[in-house]
C-alpha positions in Angstrom: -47.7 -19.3 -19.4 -45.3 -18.7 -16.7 -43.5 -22.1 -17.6 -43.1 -21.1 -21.3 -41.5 -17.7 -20.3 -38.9 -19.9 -18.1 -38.1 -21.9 -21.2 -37.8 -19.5 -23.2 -35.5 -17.6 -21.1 -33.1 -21.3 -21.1 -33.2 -21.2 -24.4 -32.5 -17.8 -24.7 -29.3 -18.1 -22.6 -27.6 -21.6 -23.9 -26.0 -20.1 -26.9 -24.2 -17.0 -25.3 -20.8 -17.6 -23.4 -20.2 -19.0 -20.3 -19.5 -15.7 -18.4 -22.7 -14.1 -20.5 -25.2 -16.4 -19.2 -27.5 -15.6 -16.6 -27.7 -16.0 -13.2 -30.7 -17.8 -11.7 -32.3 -17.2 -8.3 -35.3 -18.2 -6.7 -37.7 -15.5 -5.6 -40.8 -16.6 -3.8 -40.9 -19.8 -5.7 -40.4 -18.4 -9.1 -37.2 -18.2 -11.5 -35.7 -14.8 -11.7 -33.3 -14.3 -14.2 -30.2 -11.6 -13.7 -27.8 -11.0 -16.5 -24.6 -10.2 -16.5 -24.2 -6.9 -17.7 -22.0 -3.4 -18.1 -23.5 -2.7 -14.7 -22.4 -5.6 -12.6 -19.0 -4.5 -14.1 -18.7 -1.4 -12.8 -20.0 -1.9 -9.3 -16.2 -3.6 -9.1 -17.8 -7.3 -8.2 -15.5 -9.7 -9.3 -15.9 -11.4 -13.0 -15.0 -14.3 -14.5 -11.9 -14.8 -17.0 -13.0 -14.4 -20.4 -12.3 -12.6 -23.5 -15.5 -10.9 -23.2 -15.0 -9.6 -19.8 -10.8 -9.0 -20.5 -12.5 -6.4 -23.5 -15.1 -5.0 -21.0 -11.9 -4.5 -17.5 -10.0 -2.6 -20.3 -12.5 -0.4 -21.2 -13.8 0.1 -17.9 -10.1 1.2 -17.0 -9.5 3.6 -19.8 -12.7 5.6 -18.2 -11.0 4.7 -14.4 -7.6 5.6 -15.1 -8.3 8.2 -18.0 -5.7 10.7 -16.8 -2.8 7.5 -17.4 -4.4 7.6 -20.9 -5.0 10.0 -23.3 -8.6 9.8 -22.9 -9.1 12.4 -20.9 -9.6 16.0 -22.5 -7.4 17.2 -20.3 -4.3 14.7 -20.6 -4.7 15.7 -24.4 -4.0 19.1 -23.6 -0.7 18.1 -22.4 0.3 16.0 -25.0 -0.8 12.1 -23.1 -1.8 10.5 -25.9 -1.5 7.2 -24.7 -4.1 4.0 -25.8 -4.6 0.5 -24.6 -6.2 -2.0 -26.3 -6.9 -5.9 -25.8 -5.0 -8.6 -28.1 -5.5 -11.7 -26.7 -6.4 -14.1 -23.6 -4.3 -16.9 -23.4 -5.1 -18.8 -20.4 -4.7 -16.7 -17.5 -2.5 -14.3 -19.3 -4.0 -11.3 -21.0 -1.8 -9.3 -23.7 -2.8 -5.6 -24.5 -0.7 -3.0 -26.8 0.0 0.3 -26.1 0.4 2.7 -28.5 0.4 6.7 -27.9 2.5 9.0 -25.5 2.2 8.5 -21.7 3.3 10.3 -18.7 5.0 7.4 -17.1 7.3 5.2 -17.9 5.6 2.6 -19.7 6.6 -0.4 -16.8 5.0 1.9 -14.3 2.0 2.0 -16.5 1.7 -1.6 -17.1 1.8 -2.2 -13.3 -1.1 0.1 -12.8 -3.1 -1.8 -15.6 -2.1 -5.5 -14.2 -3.0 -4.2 -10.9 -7.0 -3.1 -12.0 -6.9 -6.2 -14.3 -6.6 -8.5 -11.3 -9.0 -6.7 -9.3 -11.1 -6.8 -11.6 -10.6 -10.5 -12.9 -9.0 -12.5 -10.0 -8.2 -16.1 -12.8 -5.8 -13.4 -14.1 -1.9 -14.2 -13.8 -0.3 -11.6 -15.7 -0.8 -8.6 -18.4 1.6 -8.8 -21.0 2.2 -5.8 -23.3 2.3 -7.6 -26.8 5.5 -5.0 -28.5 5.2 -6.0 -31.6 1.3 -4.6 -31.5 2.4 -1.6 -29.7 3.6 1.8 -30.8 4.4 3.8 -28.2 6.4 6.9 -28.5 9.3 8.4 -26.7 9.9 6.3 -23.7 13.2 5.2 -23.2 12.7 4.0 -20.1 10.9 0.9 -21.0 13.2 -2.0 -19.4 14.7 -3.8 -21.9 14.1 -7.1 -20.6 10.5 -6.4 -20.9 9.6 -8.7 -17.8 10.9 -6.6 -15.1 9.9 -3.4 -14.1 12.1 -0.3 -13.5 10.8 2.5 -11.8 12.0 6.2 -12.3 
């Protein structure tokens, strides 16, 4: 019976992604099978680069960092209306959009987000704001070479 439950639970796990799999570990002789879940992502252990776990760091962040965004009842209040969201992983390169109103400048806010990204997913190079996908509103202070950040 207990062989059975172990296949199953390979079976189970073959089809999902590599950085959804499970992790196995022996305890006392038998096969103990961990997945990798919401809650090993918020304990801040490292994760592998995927597109899975790029979509779950950014959503993780917009809880984290609320007050950058406009999640935050408060922020709203104000008028920080800010919004990230994920476009695409492209190797070790991760492109999000921002679209809203933010408090800082939108370089400084990119640096904060690249910053948690890495933390978060270590594979990761560099978080590129996609501007075509974006829409943010009044910030002139966005550099205009788009690869450099200004601060002030």
């Amino acid at each position: 019976m207990v062989f059975f439950l172990v296949i199953s639970l390979e079976l189970t796990t073959a089809f999902l992604p590599s950085c959804h799999r499970a992790l196995k570990s022996s305890v006392w002789g038998k096969v103990a099978v961990t997945p990798l879940s919401l809650g090993n992502a918020l304990d801040g252990e490292p994760l592998e680069l995927c597109e899975e776990n790029a979509i779950l760091v950014i959503d993780e962040m917009k809880k984290e960092l609320g007050t950058i965004f406009g999640y935050d009842p408060k922020s709203r209040e104000v008028g920080i209306t800010g919004e990230i969201e994920f476009v695409e992983c492209d190797g070790p390169s991760i492109s999000v959009a921002l679209s809203g109103r933010f408090w800082h400048a939108t370089d400084t806010v990119m640096m904060r987000v690249e910053s948690y990204v890495q933390n978060r997913i270590p594979e990761v190079i560099e978080v590129v704001l996609d501007r075509e996908k974006s829409a943010i509103q009044d910030d002139n202070r966005l550099s205009e070479e788009g690869e450099k950040p200004r601060l002030f």
